[in-house]
DRENFISE-33258 format. One record per residue (C-alpha): residue number from 1; x negated, y negated, z; residue in three letters. Coordinates in nm, 4 decimals. Each point is the difference from the previous one (the first is absolute). Layout:
DRENFISE-33258
- num,u,v,w,residuo
- NUM,X,Y,Z,ALA
...
//
This chain:
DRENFISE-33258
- num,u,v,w,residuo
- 1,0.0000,0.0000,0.0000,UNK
- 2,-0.1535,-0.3874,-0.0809,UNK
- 3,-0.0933,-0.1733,0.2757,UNK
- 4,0.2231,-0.3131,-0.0124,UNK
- 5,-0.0735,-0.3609,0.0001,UNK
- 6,0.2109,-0.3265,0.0975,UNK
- 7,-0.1207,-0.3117,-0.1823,UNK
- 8,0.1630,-0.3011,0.2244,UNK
- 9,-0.0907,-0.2302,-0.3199,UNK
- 10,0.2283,-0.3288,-0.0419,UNK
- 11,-0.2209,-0.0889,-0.3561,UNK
- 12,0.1765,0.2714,-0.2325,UNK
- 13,-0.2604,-0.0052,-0.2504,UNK
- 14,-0.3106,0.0712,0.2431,UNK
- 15,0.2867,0.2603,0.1501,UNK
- 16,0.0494,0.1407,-0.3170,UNK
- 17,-0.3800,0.0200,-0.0537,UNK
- 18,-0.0872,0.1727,0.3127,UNK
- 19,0.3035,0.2587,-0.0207,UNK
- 20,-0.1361,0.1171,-0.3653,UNK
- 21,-0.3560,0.0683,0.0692,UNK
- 22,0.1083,0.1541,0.3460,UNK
- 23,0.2503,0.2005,-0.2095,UNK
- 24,-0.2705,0.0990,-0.2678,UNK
- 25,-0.2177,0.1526,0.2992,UNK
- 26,0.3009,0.2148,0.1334,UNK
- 27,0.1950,-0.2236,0.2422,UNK
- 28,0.3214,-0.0136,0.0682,UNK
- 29,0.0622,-0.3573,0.0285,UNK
- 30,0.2962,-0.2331,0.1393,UNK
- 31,-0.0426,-0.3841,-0.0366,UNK
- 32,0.2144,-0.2872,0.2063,UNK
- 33,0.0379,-0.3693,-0.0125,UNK
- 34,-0.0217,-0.1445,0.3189,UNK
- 35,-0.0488,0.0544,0.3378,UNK
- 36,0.2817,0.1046,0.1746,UNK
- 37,0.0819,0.2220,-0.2995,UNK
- 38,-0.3796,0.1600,0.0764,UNK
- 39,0.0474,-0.0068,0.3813,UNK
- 40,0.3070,0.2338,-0.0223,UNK
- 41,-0.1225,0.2093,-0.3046,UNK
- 42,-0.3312,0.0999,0.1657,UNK
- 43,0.1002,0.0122,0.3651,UNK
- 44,0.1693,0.3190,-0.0524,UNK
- 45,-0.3300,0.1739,-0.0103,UNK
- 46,0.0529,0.1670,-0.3325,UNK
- 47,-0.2868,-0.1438,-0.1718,UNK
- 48,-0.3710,0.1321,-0.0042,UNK
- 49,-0.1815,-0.3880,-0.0655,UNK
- 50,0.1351,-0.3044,0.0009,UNK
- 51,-0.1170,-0.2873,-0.2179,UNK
- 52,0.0875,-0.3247,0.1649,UNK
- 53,0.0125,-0.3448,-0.1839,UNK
- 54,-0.0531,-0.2970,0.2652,UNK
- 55,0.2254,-0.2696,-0.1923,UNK
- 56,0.3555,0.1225,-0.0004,UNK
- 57,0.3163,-0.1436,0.0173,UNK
- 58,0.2124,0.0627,0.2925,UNK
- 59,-0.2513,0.1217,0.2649,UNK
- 60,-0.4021,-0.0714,-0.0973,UNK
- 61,-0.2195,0.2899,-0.0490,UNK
- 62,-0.1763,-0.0460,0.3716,UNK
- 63,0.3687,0.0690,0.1388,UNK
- 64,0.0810,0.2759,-0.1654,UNK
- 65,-0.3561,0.1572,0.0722,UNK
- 66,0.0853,-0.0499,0.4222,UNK
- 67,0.2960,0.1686,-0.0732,UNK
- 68,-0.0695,0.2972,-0.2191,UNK
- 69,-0.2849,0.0446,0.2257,UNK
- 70,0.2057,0.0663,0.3230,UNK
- 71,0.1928,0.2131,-0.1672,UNK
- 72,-0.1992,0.2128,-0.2446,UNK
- 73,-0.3828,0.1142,-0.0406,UNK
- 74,-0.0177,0.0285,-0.3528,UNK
- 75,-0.2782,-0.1629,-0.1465,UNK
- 76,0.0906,-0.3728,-0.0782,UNK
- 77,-0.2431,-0.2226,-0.2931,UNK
- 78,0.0868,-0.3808,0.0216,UNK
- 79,-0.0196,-0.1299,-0.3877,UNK
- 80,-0.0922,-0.3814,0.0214,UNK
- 81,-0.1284,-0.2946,-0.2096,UNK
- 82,-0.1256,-0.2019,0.3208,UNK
- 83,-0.3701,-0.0065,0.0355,UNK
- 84,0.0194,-0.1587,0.3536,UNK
- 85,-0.1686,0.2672,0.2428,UNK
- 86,0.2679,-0.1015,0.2631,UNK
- 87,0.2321,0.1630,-0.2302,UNK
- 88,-0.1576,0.3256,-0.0559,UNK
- 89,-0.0794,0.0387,0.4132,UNK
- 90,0.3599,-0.0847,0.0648,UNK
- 91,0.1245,0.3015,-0.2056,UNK
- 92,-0.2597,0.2031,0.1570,UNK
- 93,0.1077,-0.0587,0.3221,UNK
- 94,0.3659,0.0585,-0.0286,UNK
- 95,-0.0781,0.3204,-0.1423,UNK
- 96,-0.0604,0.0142,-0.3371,UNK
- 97,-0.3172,0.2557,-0.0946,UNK
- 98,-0.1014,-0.1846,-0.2759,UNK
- 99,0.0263,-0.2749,-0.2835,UNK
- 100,-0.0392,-0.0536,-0.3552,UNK
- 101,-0.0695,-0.3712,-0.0892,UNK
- 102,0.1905,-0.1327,-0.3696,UNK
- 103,-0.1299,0.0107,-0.2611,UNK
- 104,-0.1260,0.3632,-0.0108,UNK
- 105,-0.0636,0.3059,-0.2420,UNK
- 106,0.2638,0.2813,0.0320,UNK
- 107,-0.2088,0.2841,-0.0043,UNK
- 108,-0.1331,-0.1692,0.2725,UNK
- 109,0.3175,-0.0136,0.1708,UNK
- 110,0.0672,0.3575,-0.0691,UNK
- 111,-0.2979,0.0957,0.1217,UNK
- 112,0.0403,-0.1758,0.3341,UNK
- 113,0.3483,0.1457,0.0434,UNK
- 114,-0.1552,0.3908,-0.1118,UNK
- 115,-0.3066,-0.1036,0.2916,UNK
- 116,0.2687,-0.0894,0.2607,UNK
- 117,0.2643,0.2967,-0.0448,UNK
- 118,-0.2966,0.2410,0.0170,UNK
- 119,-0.1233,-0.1675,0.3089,UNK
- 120,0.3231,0.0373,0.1738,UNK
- 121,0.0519,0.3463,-0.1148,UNK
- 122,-0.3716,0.0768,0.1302,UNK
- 123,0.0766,-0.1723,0.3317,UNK
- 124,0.3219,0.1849,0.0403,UNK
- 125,-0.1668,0.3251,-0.0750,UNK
- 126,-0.3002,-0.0549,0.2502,UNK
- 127,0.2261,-0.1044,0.2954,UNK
- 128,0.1702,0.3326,-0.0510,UNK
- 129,-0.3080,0.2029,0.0616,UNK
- 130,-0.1075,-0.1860,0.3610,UNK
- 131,0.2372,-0.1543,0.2529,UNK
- 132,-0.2338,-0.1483,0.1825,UNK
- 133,-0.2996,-0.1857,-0.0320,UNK
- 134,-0.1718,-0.1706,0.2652,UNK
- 135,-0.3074,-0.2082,-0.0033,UNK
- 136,-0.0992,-0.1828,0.3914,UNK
- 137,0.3352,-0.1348,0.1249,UNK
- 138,0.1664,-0.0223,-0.3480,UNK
- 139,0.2652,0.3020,-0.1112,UNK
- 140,0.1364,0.0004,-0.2776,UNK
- 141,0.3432,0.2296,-0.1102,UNK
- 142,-0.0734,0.0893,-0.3615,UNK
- 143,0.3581,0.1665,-0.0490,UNK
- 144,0.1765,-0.2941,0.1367,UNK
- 145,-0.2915,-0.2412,-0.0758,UNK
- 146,0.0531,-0.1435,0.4094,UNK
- 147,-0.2995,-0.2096,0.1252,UNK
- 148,-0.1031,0.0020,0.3582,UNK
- 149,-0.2233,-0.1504,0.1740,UNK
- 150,-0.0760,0.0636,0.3385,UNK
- 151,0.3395,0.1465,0.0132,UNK
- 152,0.1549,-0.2884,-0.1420,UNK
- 153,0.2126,-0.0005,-0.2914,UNK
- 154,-0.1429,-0.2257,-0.2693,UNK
- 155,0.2036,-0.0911,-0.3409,UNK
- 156,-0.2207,0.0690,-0.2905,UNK
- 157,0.1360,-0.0839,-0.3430,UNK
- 158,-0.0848,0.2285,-0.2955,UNK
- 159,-0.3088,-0.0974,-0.1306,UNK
- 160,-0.1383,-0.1234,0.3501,UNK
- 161,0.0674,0.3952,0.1133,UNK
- 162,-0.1902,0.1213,-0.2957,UNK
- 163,-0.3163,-0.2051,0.0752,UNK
- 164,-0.0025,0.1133,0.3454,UNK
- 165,0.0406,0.3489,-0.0389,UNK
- 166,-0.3201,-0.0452,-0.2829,UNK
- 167,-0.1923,-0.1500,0.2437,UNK
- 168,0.0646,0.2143,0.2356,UNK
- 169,-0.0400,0.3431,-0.2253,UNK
- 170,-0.3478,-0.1369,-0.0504,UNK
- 171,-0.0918,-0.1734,0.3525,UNK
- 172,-0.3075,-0.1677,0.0251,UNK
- 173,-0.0664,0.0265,-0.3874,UNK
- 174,-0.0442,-0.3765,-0.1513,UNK
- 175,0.2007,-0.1000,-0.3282,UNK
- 176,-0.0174,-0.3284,-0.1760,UNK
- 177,0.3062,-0.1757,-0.0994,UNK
- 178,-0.0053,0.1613,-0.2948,UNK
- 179,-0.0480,0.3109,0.0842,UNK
- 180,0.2981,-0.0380,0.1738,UNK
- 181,0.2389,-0.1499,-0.2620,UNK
- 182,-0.1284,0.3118,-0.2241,UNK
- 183,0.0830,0.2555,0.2420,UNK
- 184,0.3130,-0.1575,0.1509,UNK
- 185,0.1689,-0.1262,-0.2558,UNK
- 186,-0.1451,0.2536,-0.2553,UNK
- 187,-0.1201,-0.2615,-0.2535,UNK
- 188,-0.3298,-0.1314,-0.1136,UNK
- 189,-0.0676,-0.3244,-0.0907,UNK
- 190,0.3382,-0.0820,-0.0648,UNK
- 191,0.0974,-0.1777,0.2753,UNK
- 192,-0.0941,-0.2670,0.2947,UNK
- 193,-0.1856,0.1380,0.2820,UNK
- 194,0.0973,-0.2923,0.2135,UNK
- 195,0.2996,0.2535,0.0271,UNK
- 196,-0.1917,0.2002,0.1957,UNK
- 197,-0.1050,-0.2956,0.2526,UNK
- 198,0.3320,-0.1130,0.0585,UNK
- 199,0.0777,0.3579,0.0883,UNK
- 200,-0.3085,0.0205,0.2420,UNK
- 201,0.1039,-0.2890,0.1424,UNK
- 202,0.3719,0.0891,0.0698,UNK
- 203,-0.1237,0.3289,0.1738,UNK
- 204,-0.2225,-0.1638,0.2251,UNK
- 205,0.2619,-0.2463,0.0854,UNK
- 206,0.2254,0.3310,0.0776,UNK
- 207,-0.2381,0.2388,0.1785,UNK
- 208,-0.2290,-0.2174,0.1713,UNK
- 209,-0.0424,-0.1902,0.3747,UNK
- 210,-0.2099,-0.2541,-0.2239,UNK
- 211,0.0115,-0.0030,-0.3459,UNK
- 212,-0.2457,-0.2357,0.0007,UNK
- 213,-0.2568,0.2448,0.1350,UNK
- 214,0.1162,0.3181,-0.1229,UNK
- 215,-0.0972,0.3653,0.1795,UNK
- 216,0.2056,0.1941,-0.2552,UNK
- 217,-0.0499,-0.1406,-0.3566,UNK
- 218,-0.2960,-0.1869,0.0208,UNK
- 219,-0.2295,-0.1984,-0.3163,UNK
- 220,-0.3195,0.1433,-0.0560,UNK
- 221,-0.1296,-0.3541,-0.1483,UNK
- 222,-0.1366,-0.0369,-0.3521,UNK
- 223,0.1492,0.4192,-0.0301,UNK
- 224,0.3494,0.0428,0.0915,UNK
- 225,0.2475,0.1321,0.2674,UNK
- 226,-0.0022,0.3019,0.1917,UNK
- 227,0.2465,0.1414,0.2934,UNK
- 228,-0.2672,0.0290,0.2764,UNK
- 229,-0.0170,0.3227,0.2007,UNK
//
């Protein structure tokens, strides 16, 4: 069965666009206008990615993120033509795993949506072969992806789970910023790895006493991060 994709897309020709060469790789593909429209069409949880357009009619692109996000897991790439990195953090931190700036190839786009489906299938697979892994005073659930740290129940959101349990799966290992964006987000050289600091940064800001001095996550300077042991 094709894995299926929602296009929340209010531009019909950029819609239209994105639904063929998604099509032509073996997608099933739904497209909406606007973001109420989206925000009931993907919050069912019937989808397998989500592409997200931030400038939408109804309810903006950064709503409709917050929202799919407390309802679903499925993967979620914001589309956008801003340049501003305010804009692309914002997304980032409401939940979105990703985003693809306008104006771009679409067998680029195809191949980001391939890297991120396979990434969540991967991640889904590997959490059903441990329950638990635990690294110092951090446990994490890897069938119902539940942080905890020192017993206490910390909200992760998708991608900020999937750096974590990296890390962790390789404690005490260093990996650039790159390395990071390649293995996380499955792509190389196709994307921002400022991604990958704004996620850093949101995890510290989650698991640690001071995030500004760091015991779990820490910088290795001029190398990288690594979750201390």
């Amino acid at each position: 069965m094709a894995e299926r994709i929602l296009i929340i897309e209010d531009d019909r020709d950029i819609a239209a666009i994105e639904k063929d060469y998604l099509e032509l790789a073996g997608y099933s593909v739904t497209t909406v206008e606007d973001g109420r429209e989206g925000l009931e069409e993907g919050g069912g949880g019937s989808y397998d990615l989500i592409l997200l357009d931030v400038m939408l009619p109804f309810l903006d692109g950064f709503q409709v993120c917050r929202q799919l996000r407390s309802r679903i897991d499925t993967p979620i790439l914001m589309v956008t033509a801003k340049r501003e990195d305010i804009d692309k953090i914002r997304g980032l931190g409401l939940g979105a795993d990703d985003y693809i700036e306008k104006p771009f190839s679409p067998s680029v786009l195809v191949a980001r949506v391939r890297s991120h489906l396979a990434q969540y299938q991967r991640l889904k697979g590997r959490g059903a072969a441990r329950v638990e892994l635990r690294v110092r005073e951090v446990c994490l659930n890897t069938q119902t992806h539940r942080c905890f740290v020192s017993g206490r129940e910390v909200t992760l959101k998708n991608k900020e789970y999937e750096v974590l349990l990296f890390l962790m799966e390789n404690a005490d290992r260093v990996f650039t910023k790159e390395e990071l964006y390649e293995k996380i987000w499955g792509l190389d050289a196709m994307g921002d790895s400022a991604t990958v600091a704004v996620h850093i940064n949101r995890l510290r800001e989650k698991l640690e006493e001071d995030p500004s001095h760091p015991k779990y996550i820490q910088t290795v300077w001029g190398a990288g991060y690594r979750f201390g042991v």
